[in-house]
N, C-alpha and C positions, 0 to 999 in steps of 0.2 A: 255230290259229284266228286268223284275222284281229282286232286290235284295234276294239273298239269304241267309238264316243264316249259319254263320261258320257253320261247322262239330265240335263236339266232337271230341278229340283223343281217339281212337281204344282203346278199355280197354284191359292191361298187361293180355299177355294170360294164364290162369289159372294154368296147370302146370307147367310152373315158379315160379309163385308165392306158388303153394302149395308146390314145390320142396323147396324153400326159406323158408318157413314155418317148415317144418319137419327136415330142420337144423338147426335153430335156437333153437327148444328145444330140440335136440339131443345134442346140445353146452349147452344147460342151464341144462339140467340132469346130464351129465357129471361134467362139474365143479362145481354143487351141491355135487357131489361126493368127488373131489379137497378141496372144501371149508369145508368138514367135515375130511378128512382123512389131507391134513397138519398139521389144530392147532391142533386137538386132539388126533391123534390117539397114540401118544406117552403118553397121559395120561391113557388111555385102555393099553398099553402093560405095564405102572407103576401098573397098579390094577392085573395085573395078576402075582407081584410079582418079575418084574425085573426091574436089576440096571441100572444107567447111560450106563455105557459103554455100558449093552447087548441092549439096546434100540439102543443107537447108532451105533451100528453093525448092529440089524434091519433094521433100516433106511436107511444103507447106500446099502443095497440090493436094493433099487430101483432104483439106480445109473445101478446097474447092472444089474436088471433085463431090464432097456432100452437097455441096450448093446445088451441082447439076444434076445429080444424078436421082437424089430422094426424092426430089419430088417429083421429076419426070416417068418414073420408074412405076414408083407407089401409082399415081393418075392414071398411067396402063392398066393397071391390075385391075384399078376401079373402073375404068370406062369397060372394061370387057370383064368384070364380074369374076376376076380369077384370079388369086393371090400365089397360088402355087404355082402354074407353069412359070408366070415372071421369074417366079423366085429361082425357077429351076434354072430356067435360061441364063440369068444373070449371075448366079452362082458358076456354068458353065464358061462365061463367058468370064468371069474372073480368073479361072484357071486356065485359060486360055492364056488372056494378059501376064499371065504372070511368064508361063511357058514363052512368052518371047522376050522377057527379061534375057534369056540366056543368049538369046540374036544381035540382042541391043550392045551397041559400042559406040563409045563418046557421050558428050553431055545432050546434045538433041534429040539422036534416038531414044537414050533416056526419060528425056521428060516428057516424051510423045507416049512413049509405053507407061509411064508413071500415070498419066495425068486418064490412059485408059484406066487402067487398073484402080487407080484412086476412085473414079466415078461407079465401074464394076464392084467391088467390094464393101465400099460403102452403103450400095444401094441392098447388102444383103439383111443387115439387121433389122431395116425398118420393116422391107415385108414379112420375114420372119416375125417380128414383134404384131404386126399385122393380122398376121394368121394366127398369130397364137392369140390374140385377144380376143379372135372371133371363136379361136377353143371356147376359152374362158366365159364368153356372152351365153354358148350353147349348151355346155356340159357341165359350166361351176364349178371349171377347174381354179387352183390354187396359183398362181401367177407366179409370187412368187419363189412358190417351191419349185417352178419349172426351172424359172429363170434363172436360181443361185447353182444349179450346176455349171453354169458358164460361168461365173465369178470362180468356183474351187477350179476349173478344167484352165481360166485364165493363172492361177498361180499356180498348178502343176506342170504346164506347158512350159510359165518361163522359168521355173526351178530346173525343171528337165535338159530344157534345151540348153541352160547355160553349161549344166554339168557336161554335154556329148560336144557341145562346142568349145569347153576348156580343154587348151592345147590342141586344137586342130583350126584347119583355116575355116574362115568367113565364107569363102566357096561352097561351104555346107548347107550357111542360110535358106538358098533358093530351094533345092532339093526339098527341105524340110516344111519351107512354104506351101509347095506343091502338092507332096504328098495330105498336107491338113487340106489343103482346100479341096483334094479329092475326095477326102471323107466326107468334107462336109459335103458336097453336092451329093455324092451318097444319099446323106441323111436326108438329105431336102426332095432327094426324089422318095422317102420313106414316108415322108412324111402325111398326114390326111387332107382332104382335102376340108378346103373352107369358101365354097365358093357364098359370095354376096348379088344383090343383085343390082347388076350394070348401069352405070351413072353414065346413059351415051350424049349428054351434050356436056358442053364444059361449065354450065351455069351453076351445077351443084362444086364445083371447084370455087366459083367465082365466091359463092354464097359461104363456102366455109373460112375462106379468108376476109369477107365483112364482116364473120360475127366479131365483134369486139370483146364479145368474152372469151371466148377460142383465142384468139392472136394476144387476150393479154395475160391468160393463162400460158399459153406458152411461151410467151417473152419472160414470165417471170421465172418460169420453169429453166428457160437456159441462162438466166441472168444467173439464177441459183447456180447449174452447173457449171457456168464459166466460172465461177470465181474460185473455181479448183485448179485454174489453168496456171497459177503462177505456183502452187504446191506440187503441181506434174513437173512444173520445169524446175524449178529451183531448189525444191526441197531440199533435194539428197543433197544438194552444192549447200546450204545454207548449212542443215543438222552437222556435214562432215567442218563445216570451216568452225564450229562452236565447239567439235573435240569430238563428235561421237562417232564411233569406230562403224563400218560398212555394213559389219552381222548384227548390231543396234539397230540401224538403219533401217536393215531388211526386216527385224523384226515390226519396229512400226508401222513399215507399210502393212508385210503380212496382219496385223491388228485391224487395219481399217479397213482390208477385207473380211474377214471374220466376222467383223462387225454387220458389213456388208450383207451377207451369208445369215446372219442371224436375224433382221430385219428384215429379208425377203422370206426368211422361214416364217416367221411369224406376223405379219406385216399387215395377211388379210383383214385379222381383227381391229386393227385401226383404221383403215379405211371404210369397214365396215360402221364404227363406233364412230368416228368423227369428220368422214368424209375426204373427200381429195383435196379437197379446198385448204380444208385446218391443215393438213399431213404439209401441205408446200408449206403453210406458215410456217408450221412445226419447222420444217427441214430449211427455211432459209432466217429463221431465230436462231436456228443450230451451228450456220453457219456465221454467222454474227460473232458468236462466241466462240467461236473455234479460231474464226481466222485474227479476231482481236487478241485472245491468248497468244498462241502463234507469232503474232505479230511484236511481243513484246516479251517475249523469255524462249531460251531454248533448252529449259529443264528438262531433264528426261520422264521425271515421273506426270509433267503435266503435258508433255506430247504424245505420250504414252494415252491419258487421259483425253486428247482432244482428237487425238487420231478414231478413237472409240466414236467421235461423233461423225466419223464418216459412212456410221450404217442410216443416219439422218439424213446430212446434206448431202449424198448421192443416193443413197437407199431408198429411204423414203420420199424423195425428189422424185424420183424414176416411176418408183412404185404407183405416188399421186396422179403424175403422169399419164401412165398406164391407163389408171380406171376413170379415170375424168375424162380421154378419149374414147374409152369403149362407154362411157354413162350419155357424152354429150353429143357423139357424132353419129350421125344414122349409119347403117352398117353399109350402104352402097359409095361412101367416102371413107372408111376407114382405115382402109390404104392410102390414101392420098393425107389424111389427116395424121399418120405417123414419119412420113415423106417429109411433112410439112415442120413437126415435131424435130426430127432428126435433123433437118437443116441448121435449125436454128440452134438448138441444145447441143 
């Protein structure tokens, strides 16, 4: 018999890959969002005439609007079996809040529109992460290759915006806000659907906060993220009072995303080889070590080295995260189950 040529492999069937597509820049709108509202938007609530403290009272409303709004939000989607109109709604409904930023004058109308907007915006990631893990369950999409465009979209954002808002005023922030949140609701009406089927009494709610393995998988999960909270605040203050110059600085962080970025790239095969469980070990051993170094030199070449482990203790945190909610939650809670997630972490 005549030799025949291989076959080609089957090309990846199209709606996966478009599904994969439409989350990736649902994640890169979003934290284009993230990457303007962080650094600056405390320099917009300075222009509008308020002090330290009242900003810091601002701010810390979004502490609490995660409280109210993730899990209330997420519980909708799963009692009516729909993750994307929530999504859609509550994405609109943040750019709304924001568009009355520019109404708002004095410190209470402030923190009446702060404390919408905080509940609105926070409640966009979980559903999003929601839906997109229901990709992931159906079509064996890659997670993390979705995910890490919002990490590169998060530091070109705030590279961006700082460059068009050097030498010009704070007045800019809002605009810039707006405009990202427009795209992202865009994106989120782009997006596929993922419907699950509908949890209509609240017992499946009640039942996924008795598992003691869920609640102490996620306690350990945001115990891990938290204890990055004192390297978000104080870092830059500590690195610059030991002598290292701003563009040092900037590059360490930039490292510990990249790190970030490379761990979500390649991320699935350890989840796969050693499960969610070992991955949080892994990532909060990692942190052990990092914040102990840290904690005791501010050499450049070993924060240079310990920053690298933040593609661990938030990478692979996250990532764990992820697939231990899509392995352990039935799919008619798993909006409610990232609600739940997000609250806490």
């Amino acid at each position: 018999m005549p030799a025949t040529e291989p076959r080609a492999p089957p090309p990846a069937p199209v709606l996966p890959r478009l599904a994969a597509s439409r989350l990736a820049l649902f994640y890169a709108a979003y934290f284009v969002v993230t990457g303007i509202v962080l650094p600056f938007w405390p320099t917009w609530l300075e222009s509008r005439g308020l002090g330290a403290q009242q900003i810091g009272v601002l701010l810390a409303l979004g502490s609490w609007g995660k409280l109210i709004g993730n899990p209330l939000f997420t519980r909708v989607a799963d009692r009516i079996g729909d993750i994307k109109r929530p999504l859609v709604l509550i994405t609109a409904a943040a750019l709304v809040s924001y568009v009355l930023f520019a109404l708002a004058h004095g410190f209470w109308s402030l923190f009446i529109v702060t404390l919408l907007a905080a509940i609105c915006l926070s409640s966009i990631m979980p559903l999003g992460d929601g839906l997109a893990m229901g990709m992931v369950a159906r079509y064996g999409l890659h997670y993390g290759r979705v995910r890490l465009w919002g990490s590169l979209s998060f530091i070109a954002a705030g590279a961006g915006a700082g460059w068009l808002l050097t030498g010009r005023s704070a007045d800019l922030v809002l605009p810039l806000v707006i405009a990202s949140i427009s795209v992202t609701l865009v994106c989120c009406m782009a997006l596929p659907d993922a419907g699950a089927p509908a949890q209509r009494t609240g017992a499946g709610g009640l039942a996924l906060l008795a598992n003691r393995h869920f609640i102490l998988f996620v306690a350990a999960s945001g115990l891990i993220q938290s204890s990055h909270s004192v390297l978000y605040g104080f870092g830059t203050l500590h690195w610059l009072a030991a002598g290292h110059d701003k563009d040092t600085i900037g590059l360490l962080w930039a490292a510990g995303v990249v790190a970030e970025v490379v761990l979500f790239a390649v991320g699935r095969g350890a989840v796969v080889r050693i499960g969610p469980i070992r991955l949080l070990l892994l990532a909060g051993l990692a942190g052990i070590l990092r914040w102990t170094v840290a904690a005791f030199t501010t050499d450049l070449a070993a924060l240079a080295l310990i920053q690298l482990l933040h593609g661990l203790t938030f990478g692979a945190a996250h990532l764990a995260a992820m697939y231990y909610l899509m392995r352990v939650v039935p799919p008619g809670l798993a909006a409610t189950a990232q609600g739940v997630y997000g609250a806490i972490a």
